[in-house]
Structure formats: structure tokens, C-alpha cells
C-alpha atoms as one frame of an Amber mdcrd trajectory, in Angstrom:
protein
 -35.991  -6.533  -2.981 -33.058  -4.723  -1.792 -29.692  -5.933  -3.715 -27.285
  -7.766  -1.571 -23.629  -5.585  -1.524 -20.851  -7.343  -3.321 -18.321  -9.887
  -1.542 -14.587  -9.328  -1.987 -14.264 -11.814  -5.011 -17.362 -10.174  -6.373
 -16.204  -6.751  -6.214 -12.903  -7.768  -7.875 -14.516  -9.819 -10.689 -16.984
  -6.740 -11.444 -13.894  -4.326 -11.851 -12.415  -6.358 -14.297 -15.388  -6.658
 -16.308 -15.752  -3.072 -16.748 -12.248  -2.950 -17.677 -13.009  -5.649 -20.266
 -15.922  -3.712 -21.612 -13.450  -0.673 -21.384 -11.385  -2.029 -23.963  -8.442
  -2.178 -21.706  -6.799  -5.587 -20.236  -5.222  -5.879 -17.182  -1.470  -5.205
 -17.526   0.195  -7.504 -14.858  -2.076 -10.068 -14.472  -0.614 -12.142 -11.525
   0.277 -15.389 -13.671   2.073 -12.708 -15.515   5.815 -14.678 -16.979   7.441
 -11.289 -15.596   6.714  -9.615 -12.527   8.268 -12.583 -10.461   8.077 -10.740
  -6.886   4.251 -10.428  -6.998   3.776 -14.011  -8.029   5.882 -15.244  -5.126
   3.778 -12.743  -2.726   0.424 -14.256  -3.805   1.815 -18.094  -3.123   3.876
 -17.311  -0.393   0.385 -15.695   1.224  -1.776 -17.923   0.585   0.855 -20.937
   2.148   0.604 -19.218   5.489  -2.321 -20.412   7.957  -4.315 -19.703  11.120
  -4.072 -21.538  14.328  -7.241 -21.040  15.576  -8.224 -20.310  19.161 -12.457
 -20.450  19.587 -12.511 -20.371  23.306 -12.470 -17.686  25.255 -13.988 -15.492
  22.915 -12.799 -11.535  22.088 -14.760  -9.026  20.249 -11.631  -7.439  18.245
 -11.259  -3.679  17.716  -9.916  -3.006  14.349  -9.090   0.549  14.940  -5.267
   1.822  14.589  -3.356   5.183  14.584  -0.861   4.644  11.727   1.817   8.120
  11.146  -0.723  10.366  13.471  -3.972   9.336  11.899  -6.845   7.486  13.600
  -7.768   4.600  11.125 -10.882   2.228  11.584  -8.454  -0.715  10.403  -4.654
  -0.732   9.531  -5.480  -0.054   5.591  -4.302   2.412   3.217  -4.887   3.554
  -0.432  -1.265   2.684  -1.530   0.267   5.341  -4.015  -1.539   5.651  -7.288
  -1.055   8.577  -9.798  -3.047   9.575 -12.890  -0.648  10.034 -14.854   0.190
   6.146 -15.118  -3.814   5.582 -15.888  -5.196   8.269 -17.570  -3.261   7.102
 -21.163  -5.473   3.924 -20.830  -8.399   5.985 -20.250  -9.615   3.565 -17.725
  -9.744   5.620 -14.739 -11.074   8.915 -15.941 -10.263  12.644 -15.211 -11.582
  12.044 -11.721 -10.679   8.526 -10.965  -7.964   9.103  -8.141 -10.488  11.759
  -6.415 -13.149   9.325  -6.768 -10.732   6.579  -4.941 -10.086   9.209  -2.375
 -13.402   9.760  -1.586 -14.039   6.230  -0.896 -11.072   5.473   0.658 -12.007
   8.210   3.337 -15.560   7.385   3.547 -14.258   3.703   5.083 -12.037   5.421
   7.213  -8.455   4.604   5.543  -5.223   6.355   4.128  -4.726   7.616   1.191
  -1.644   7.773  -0.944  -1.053   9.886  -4.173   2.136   9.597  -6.094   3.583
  11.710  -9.265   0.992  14.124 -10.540  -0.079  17.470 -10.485  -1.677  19.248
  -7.052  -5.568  19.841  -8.617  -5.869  15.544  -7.641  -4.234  16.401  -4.228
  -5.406  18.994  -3.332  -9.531  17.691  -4.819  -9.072  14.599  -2.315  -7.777
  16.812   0.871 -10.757  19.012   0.047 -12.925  15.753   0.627 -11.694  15.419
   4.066  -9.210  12.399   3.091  -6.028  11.915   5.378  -3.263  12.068   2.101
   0.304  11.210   2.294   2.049  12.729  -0.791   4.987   9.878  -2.014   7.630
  12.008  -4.210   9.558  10.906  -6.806  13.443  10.577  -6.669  13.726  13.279
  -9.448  17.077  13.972 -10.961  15.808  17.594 -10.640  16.840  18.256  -7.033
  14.597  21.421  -6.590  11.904  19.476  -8.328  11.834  17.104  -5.032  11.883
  20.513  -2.622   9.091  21.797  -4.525   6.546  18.529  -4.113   7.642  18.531
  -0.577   6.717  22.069   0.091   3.557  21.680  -1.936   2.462  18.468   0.648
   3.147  20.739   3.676   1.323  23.313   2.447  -1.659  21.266   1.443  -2.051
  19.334   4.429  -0.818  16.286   4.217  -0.399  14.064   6.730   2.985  12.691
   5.555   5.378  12.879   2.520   8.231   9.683   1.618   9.997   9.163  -1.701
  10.433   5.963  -3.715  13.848   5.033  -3.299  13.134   1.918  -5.898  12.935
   4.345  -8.196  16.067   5.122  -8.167  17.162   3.751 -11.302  14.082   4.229
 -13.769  10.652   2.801 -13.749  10.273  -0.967 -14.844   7.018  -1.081 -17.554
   7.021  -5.206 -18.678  10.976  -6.017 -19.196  11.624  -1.837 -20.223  12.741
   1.173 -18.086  11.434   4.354 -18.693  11.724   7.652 -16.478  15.641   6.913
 -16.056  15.829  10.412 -17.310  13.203  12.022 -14.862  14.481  10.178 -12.075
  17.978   9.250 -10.284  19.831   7.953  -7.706  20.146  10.254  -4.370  22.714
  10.127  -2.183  22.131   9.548   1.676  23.179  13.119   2.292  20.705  14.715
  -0.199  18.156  12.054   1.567  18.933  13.243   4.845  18.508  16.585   4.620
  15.102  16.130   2.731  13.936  14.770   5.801  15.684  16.807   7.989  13.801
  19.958   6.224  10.768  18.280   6.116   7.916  19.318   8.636   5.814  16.091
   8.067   6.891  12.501   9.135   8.573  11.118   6.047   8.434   7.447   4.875
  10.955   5.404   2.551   8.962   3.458   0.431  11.113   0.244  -1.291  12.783
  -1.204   1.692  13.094  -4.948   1.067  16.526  -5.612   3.574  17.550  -4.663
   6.565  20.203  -2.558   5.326  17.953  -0.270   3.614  16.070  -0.292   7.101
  18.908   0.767   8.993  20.261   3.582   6.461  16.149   4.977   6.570  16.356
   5.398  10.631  19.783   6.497  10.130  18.496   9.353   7.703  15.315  10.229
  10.371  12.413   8.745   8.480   9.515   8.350  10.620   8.261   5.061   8.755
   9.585   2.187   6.029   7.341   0.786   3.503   8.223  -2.715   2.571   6.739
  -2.594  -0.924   8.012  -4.558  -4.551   5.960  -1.136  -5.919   3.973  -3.603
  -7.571   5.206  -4.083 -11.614   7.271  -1.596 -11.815  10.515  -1.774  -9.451
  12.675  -4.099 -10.700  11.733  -8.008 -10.702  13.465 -11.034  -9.141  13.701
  -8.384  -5.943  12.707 -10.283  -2.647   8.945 -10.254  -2.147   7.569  -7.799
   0.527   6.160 -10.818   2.711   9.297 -12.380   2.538  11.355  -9.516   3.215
   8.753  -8.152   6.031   9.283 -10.365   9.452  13.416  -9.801   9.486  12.915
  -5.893   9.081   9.739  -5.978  11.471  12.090  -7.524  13.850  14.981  -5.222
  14.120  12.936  -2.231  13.187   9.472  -2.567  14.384  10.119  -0.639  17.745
  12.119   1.935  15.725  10.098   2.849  12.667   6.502   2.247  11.518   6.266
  -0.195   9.115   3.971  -0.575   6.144   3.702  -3.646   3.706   2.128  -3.649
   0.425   2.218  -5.454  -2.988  -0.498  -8.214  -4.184  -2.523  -7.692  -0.830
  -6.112  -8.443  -1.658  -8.406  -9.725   1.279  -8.577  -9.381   4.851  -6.866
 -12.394   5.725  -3.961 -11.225   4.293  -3.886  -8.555   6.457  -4.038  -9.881
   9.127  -1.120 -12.594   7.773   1.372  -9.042   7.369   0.448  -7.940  10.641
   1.178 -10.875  12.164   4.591 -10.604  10.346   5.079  -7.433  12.012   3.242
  -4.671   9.824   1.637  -1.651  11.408  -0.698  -1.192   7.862  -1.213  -2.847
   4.741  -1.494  -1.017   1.447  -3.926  -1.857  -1.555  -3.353  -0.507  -5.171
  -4.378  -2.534  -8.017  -7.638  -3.477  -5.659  -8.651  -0.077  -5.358  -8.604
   0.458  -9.174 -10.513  -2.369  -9.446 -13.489  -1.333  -6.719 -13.274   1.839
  -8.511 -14.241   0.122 -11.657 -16.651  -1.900 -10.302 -18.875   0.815  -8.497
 -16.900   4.256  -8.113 -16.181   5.689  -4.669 -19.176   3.305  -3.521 -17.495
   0.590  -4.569 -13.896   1.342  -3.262 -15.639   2.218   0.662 -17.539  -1.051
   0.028 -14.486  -2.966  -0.562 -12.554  -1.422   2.276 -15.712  -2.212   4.685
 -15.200  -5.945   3.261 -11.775  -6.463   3.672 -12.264  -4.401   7.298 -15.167
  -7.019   8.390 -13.317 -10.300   7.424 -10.220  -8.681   9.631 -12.397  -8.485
  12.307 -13.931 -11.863  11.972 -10.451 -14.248  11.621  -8.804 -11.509  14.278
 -12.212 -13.369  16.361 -11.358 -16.571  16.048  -7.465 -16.242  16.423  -8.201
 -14.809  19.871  -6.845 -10.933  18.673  -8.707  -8.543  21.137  -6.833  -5.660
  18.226  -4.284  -5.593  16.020  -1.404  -4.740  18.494  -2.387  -8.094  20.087
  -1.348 -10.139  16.648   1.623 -12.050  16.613   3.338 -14.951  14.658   2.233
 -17.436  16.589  -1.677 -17.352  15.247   0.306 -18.354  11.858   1.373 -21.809
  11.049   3.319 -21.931   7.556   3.157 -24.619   4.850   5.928 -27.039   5.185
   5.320 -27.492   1.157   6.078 -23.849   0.555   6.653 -21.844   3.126   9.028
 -23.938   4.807
């Protein structure tokens, strides 16, 4: 009898079983007493709702072009390095090729962040679309270097992490406020200006940092907590989202991520003005669960229960969805 593939839950609960039997437990769990923004993310998302609309009936095309790249659904991989996983021993030497192989076997993005070029250059190699995020290192030439690597290798796209900025946050410590450092908007500017890719500014959580990022010339804005390890109390991304969609959505493509975990709540961020929604901690945990089969099976999930609430919200595709399919809870949401 042929096994039935995982659901979404399924696929998530399997991951962290391995990493039980791994020996390893889940750093930021999301009842976590720090990590305040991704908390809020998770109830703020799951207070929003769907209007529905049965009659008239579409059959919704998931299918997107996101920074030049033809996507089956407005997904990406959202930056992962090895470096952060490999000390846990979790992932294994091959574990961000392995999510890159999945990732473009379901037709997404995929995002690699500090690291050496053997990962990058393994998962362009597989055919994956890669956007290489670089680091804000104090090292100016350092930053030059990565950039010229990701234009030589193919990428699609390049961006830095302006939360960054000021160290990396692991629990309530900063670490990497040596290897990385504030950059001024000049120094920004003419990164981008030199740059032959579209370049995105990953961190933007106001509309100030959205204006300064068109200002410099970036082609896109991610609205992203980075997960754990910005800074906490910081606004979360679904909050933050629908103001800079707003004033910025005709100007700059916008990506969301942080906590994002089915495809309803993709469908929420596009509806809040999102052009693609990025998945992290998910990934690791498809990876887990069943390798690069498990990460293109997870994808494929997520993809098909898009397609199915896009249905019965009346979305013929995602450039259709709007804010009025979503009616918030006057509990939470307000």
C-alpha cells in the first residue's frame, strides 16, 4: 500500500523528532520568554481571517515572477548559512545543498547567507535560482568581495542585512559585533550602485528604512525580524508590512518573512501587500524530516493550500489578493 505524503503539521512534527533523536533541541521555540517579535507574528497571524467568497468560482494560478525569476508560488528559501548549524551538527556537511535542491525541485527561491562559496556555488550547480544576502562586515572589501563572488556565480540577486548592523542577537547576547558594523548610506549606496544584480535590504521594519532603501537604488525590501537573532521588542514583520506595502509597494518589491509556516499565512502577507514570503526555520525542519524530498514536499504543501483558500476567497492569482479577503480579530488584531 503506497504511503500517504506528509501534511504540513506532519512534516513539521517529523523534523523535530529527528532533531530530538539528534540530541539537539530547538533553540527558539516560539513560546520562547525572549524572542518577543516572533511570538507577536504567530498571534498576530493567526488573529487575521478570510471572508470567503464561494460563488463564482476561479481556478487560481499560483505562479509569480519575484526579482526576475519565474516562481510556481510567491515562496522562497529565506537566508540560511552553515555556519550557524553545522556547530549543532544537525544539518550536516550538505544540509543547505540538500535544502537547495528541494527548494528548486518545488520551483522556489533560494537564499544563502554568510558562508563559504563550495555551498553556493553546489546549489547553483543544481539548477537553483540563489540570491546571495551579505553581511554588513566591518571589513569593507570583505563586502566587495561576496558581492563579486554572487555576480560571478550566477546569482540572481545579492542584499545585505542591515539588522545586522550592530552584532548578532544569540538568546539575550550579541556576538559578531566585531565581524560586523554599521554602514553608512554612502558606503550603502555605492554597493548598490556597483552592483550588477538587483540588490535587496533585508531588515526593513518602518517606513523610514523603506524610503532611505529606494533612496540608495535597491531593487527590493525584505520586511524580516531575521528570526532570533536581530534584536527583540522590534515591530513584528506582519505588523510592520501593510504601512511599507502601501507607500512602497509600487516602488520596490517587497518580501516578508519571520514565523511564516503554512499556506494560509501566505496568502494573509500577500494580502498585506507582500510580493513573496520567506520560510527558514520550516525548511530546516522538512530537511530533517525527509531531506530534499521532504523540503519540495513541504513547499508543494504549503503551494496547494495557497491555491485552495486563494479558491474560495475568489483570487484568480496572487496579484488579484487584497485586504479586503481579510477580516481581523477585534480581540487582537484590532
Amino acid at each position: 500500500m503506497k504511503e500517504t505524503p506528509l501534511s504540513i503539521s506532519e512534516i513539521y512534527e517529523k523534523g523535530k523528532e529527528n532533531l530530538k533523536k539528534k540530541g539537539a533541541a530547538w533553540k527558539y521555540p516560539p513560546d520562547s520568554e525572549i524572542n518577543a517579535p516572533v511570538r507577536m507574528n504567530r498571534k498576530y497571524l493567526d488573529s487575521l481571517f478570510f471572508e470567503p467568497r464561494f460563488f463564482d468560482p476561479v481556478k487560481p494560478d499560483t505562479s509569480c515572477r519575484i526579482l526576475g525569476v519565474d516562481l510556481k508560488a510567491p515562496l522562497f528559501c529565506s537566508p540560511l548559512s552553515q555556519t550557524d548549524y553545522m556547530g549543532d551538527g544537525y544539518m550536516g556537511g550538505s544540509g543547505l545543498v540538500e535544502i537547495a535542491r528541494g527548494v528548486h525541485q518545488a520551483g522556489a527561491l533560494m537564499m544563502l547567507g554568510i558562508g563559504g562559496s563550495s555551498e553556493l556555488q553546489k546549489s547553483i550547480d543544481l539548477g537553483a535560482k540563489v540570491v546571495k544576502m551579505i553581511k554588513p562586515y566591518q571589513t569593507t572589501d570583505l563586502i566587495y568581495k561576496k558581492l563579486r563572488e554572487a555576480e560571478e556565480r550566477d546569482c540572481v540577486a545579492v542584499g545585505m542585512d542591515i539588522d545586522h548592523f550592530y552584532g548578532r542577537l544569540v538568546g539575550d547576547k550579541v556576538d559578531r559585533d566585531g565581524l560586523f558594523g554599521p554602514q553608512s548610506t554612502d558606503e550603502i549606496r555605492q554597493v548598490i550602485s556597483e552592483s550588477k544584480l538587483p540588490f535587496i535590504i533585508k531588515g526593513v521594519l518602518s517606513k523610514i528604512d523603506a524610503e532611505k532603501a529606494y533612496q540608495l537604488g535597491a531593487s527590493a525590501i525584505m520586511v524580516s525580524n531575521h528570526g532570533p537573532s536581530s534584536f527583540d521588542f522590534t515591530i513584528p514583520s506582519m505588523m510592520a508590512l501593510p504601512g511599507i506595502s502601501e507607500s512602497y509597494g509600487k516602488k520596490l518589491t517587497i518580501l516578508v518573512d519571520t514565523g511564516f509556516k503554512t499556506g494560509n499565512d501566505v496568502l494573509k502577507a500577500l494580502a498585506f501587500g507582500a510580493d513573496g514570503v520567506g520560510f527558514a526555520s520550516s525548511m530546516i525542519l522538512a530537511l530533517l524530516a525527509d531531506g530534499a524530498a521532504g523540503v519540495e514536499l513541504l513547499i508543494d504543501r504549503i503551494t496547494a493550500e495557497l491555491r485552495r483558500t486563494m479558491a474560495a476567497t475568489g483570487c484568480a492569482n496572487t496579484s488579484t489578493v487584497d485586504r479586503s479577503i481579510i477580516v481581523p480579530s477585534p480581540f487582537i488584531a484590532g
